[in-house]
C-alpha positions as CSV (number, residue, x, y, z in Angstrom):
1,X,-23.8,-13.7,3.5
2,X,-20.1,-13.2,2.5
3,X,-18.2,-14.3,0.0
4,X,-14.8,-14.4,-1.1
5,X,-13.3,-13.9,-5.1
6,X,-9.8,-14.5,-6.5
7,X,-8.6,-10.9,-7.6
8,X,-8.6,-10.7,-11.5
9,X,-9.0,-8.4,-14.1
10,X,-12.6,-8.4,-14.7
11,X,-12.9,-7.5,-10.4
12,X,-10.0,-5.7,-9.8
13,X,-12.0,-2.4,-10.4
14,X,-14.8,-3.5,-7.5
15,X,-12.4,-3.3,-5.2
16,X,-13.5,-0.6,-2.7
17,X,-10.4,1.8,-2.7
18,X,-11.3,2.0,-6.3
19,X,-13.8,4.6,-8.3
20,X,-17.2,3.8,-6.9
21,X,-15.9,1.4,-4.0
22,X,-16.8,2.2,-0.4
23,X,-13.8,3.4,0.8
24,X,-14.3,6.3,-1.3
25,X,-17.7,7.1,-0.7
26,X,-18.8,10.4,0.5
27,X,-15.3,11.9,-0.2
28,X,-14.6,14.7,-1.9
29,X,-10.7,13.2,-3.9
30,X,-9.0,15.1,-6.5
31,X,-6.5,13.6,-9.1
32,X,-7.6,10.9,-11.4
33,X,-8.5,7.6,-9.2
34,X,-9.0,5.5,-12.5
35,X,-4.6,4.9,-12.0
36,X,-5.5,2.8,-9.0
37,X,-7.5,0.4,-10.9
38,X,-5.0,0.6,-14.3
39,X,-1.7,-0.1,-11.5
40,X,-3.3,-2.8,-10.4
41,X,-4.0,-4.7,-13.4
42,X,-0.3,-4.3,-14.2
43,X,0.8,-5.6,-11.2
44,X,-1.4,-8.7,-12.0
45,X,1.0,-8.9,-14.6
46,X,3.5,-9.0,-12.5
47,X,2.3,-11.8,-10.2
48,X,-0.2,-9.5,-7.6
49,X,-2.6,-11.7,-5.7
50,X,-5.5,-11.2,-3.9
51,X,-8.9,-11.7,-2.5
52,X,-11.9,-9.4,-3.2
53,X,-14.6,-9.9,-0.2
54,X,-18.5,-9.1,-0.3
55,X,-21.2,-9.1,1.4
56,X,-24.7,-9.3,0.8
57,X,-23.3,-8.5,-2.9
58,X,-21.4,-5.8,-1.7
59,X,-17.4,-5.2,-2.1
60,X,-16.5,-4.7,1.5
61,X,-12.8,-6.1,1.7
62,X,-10.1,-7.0,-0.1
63,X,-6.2,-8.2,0.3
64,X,-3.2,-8.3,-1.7
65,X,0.1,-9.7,-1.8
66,X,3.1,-10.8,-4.5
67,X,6.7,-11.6,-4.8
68,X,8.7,-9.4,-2.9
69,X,11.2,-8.6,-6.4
70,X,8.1,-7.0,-7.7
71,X,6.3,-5.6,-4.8
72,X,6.8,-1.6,-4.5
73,X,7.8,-1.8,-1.4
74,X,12.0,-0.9,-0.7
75,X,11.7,-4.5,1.1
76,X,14.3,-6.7,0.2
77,X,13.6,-10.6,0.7
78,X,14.9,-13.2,-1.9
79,X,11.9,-16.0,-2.2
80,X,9.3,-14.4,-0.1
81,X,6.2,-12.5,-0.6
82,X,4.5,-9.2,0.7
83,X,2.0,-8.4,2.2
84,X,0.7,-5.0,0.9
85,X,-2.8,-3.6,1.1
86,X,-5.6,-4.9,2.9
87,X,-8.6,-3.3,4.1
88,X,-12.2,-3.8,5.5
89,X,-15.3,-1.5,5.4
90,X,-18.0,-2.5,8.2
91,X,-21.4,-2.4,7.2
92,X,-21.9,-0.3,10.9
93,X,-19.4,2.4,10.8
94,X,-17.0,2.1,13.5
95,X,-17.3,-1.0,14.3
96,X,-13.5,-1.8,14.9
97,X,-14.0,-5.5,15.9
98,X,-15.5,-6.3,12.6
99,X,-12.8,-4.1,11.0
100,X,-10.0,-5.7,12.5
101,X,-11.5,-9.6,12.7
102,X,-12.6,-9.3,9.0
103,X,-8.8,-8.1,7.8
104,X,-7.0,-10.5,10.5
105,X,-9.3,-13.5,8.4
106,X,-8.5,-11.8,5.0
107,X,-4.7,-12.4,6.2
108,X,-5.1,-15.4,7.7
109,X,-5.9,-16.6,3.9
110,X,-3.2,-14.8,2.5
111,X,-0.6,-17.0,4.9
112,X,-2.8,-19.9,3.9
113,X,-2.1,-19.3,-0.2
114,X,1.4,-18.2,0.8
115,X,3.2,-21.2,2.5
116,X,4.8,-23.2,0.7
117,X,4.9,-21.5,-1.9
118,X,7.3,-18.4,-0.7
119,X,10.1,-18.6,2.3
120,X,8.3,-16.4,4.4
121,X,5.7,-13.2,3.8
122,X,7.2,-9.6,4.8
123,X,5.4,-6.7,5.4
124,X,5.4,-3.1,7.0
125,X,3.4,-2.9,10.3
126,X,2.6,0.9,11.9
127,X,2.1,1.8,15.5
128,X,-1.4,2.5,14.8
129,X,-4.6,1.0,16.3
130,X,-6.5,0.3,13.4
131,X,-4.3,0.9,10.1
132,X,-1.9,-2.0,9.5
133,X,-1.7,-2.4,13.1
134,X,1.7,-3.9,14.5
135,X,0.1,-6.1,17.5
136,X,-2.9,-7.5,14.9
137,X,0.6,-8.5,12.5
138,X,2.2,-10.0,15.9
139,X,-0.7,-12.3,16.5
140,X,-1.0,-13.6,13.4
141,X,2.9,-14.8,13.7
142,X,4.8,-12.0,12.3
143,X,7.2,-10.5,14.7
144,X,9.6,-7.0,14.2
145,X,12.4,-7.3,12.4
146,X,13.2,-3.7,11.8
147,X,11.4,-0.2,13.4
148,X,11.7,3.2,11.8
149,X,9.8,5.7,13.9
150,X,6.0,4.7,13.7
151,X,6.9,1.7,11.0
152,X,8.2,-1.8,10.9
153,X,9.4,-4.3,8.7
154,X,8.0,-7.5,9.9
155,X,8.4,-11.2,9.3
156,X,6.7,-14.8,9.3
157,X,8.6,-17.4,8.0
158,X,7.2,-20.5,6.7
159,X,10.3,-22.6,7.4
160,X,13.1,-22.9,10.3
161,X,16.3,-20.5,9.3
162,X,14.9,-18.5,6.6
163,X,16.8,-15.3,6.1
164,X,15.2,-12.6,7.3
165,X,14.2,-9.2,5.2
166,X,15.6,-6.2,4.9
167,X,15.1,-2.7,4.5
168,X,16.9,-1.5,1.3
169,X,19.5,1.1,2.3
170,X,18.2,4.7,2.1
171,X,20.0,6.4,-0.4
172,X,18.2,9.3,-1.5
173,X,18.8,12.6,-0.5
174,X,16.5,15.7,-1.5
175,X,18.0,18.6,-4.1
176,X,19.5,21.7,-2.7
177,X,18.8,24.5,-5.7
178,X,19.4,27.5,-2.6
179,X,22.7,28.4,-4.4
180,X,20.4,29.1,-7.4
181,X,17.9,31.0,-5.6
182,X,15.4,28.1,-5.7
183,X,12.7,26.1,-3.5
184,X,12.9,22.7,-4.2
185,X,10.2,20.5,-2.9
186,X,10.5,16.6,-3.6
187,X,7.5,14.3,-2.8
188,X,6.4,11.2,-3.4
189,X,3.2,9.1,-4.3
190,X,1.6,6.4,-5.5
191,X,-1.1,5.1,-8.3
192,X,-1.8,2.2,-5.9
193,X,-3.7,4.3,-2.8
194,X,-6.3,7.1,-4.1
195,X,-5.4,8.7,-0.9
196,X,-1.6,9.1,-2.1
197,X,-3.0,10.9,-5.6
198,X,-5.6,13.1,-3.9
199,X,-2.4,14.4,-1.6
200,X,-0.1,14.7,-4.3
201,X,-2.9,16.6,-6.5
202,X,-3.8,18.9,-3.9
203,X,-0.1,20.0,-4.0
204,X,0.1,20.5,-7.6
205,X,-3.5,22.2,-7.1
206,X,-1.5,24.3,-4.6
207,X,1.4,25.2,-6.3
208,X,-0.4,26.6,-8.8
209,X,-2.4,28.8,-7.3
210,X,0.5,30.6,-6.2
211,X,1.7,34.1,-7.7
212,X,3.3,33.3,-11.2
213,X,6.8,35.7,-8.9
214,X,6.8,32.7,-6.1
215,X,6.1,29.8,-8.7
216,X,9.1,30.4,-10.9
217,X,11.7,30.2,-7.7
218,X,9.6,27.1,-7.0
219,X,11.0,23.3,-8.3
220,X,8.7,20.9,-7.6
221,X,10.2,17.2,-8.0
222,X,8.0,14.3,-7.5
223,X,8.7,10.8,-7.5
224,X,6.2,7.9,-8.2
225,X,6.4,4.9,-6.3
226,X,4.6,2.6,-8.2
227,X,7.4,-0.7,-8.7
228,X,9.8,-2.4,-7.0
229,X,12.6,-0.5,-8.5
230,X,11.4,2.6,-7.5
231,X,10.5,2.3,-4.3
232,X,14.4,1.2,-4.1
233,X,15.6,4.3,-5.8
């Protein structure tokens, strides 16, 4: 039996990207995973939607979406919304067409919610088969707007002659500290994806394992992407 929750801030921790959920199971992730479930009841602040999905009692999906001023994304679109995460954990594992049908139906609800009450819903697509996938987008009425490498900004208006999204411009541009005899390394993560602070704690792990000589020629410069503005800067 499934069944389908608003997100709030009593569930927002059974979501299963979060401590205990099933997309963490059985993995060994360093960094503290309790950001993901304190970003997200910020962003609820901040007008985050969602839907948390069980199953036979169990937490096995969820989606989530908000106005594209707040979404930390470097997606600009006046009036819209964006899609951001959404992901479903079979209860056989690799089963794809239950992975795939149950996130195109989580979607499918989002666009539901969504029209009529935003201009259009945005999101990034990857040319991958079963993460974000661009064709599963494409059939649910989105189409490319923009395509960096194995990315895309994609688009389904709710109305004739919406604007479309953009990309904000890339500005940044990573620290040269050669002329001072140092290594900078720049890189960037996120409290919303316990996958994005394992990574970036497994660096730190790294860097400081290193011999106290290398470490002090070493800068290391990360950037959190955790808001709208930032993900712009």
């Amino acid at each position: 039996m499934r069944r389908d929750r608003r997100l709030t801030e009593e569930n927002v921790g059974e979501l299963i990207c979060c401590p205990g959920g099933l997309e963490l199971e059985g993995k060994a992730f360093h960094g503290d995973l309790s950001a993901v479930v304190a970003w997200r009841r910020e962003m609820l602040k901040h007008g985050m939607e969602g839907v948390v999905s069980y199953q036979d009692g169990i937490s096995r999906g969820f989606v989530e979406y908000m106005p594209a001023e707040a979404a930390p994304f470097p997606i600009e679109a006046p009036g819209a919304a964006v899609l951001m995460c959404y992901h479903w954990v079979p209860a056989v594992q690799g089963d794809e067409a239950d992975h795939l049908g149950q996130e195109r139906r989580l979607i499918e609800k989002v666009i539901a919610e969504a029209t009529g009450r935003f201009s259009g819903l945005a999101t990034l697509g990857w040319d991958h088969p079963v993460h974000f996938p661009i064709p599963l987008l494409q059939e649910l009425g989105f189409e490319v707007v923009e395509r960096t490498d194995y990315v895309a900004l994609m688009w389904r208006p709710f109305a004739e002659g919406t604007a479309r999204p953009t990309l904000a411009p890339a500005s940044f541009a990573p620290q040269d500290l050669s002329s001072q005899g140092l290594l900078a390394i720049e890189s960037a993560w996120s409290s919303r994806c316990p996958y994005s602070i394992h990574n970036a704690t497994k660096l730190e792990q790294a860097l400081a394992g290193l011999a106290e000589e290398a470490t002090e020629r070493i800068r290391h410069l990360p950037h959190r992407v955790d808001t709208h503005d930032e993900a712009v800067r």
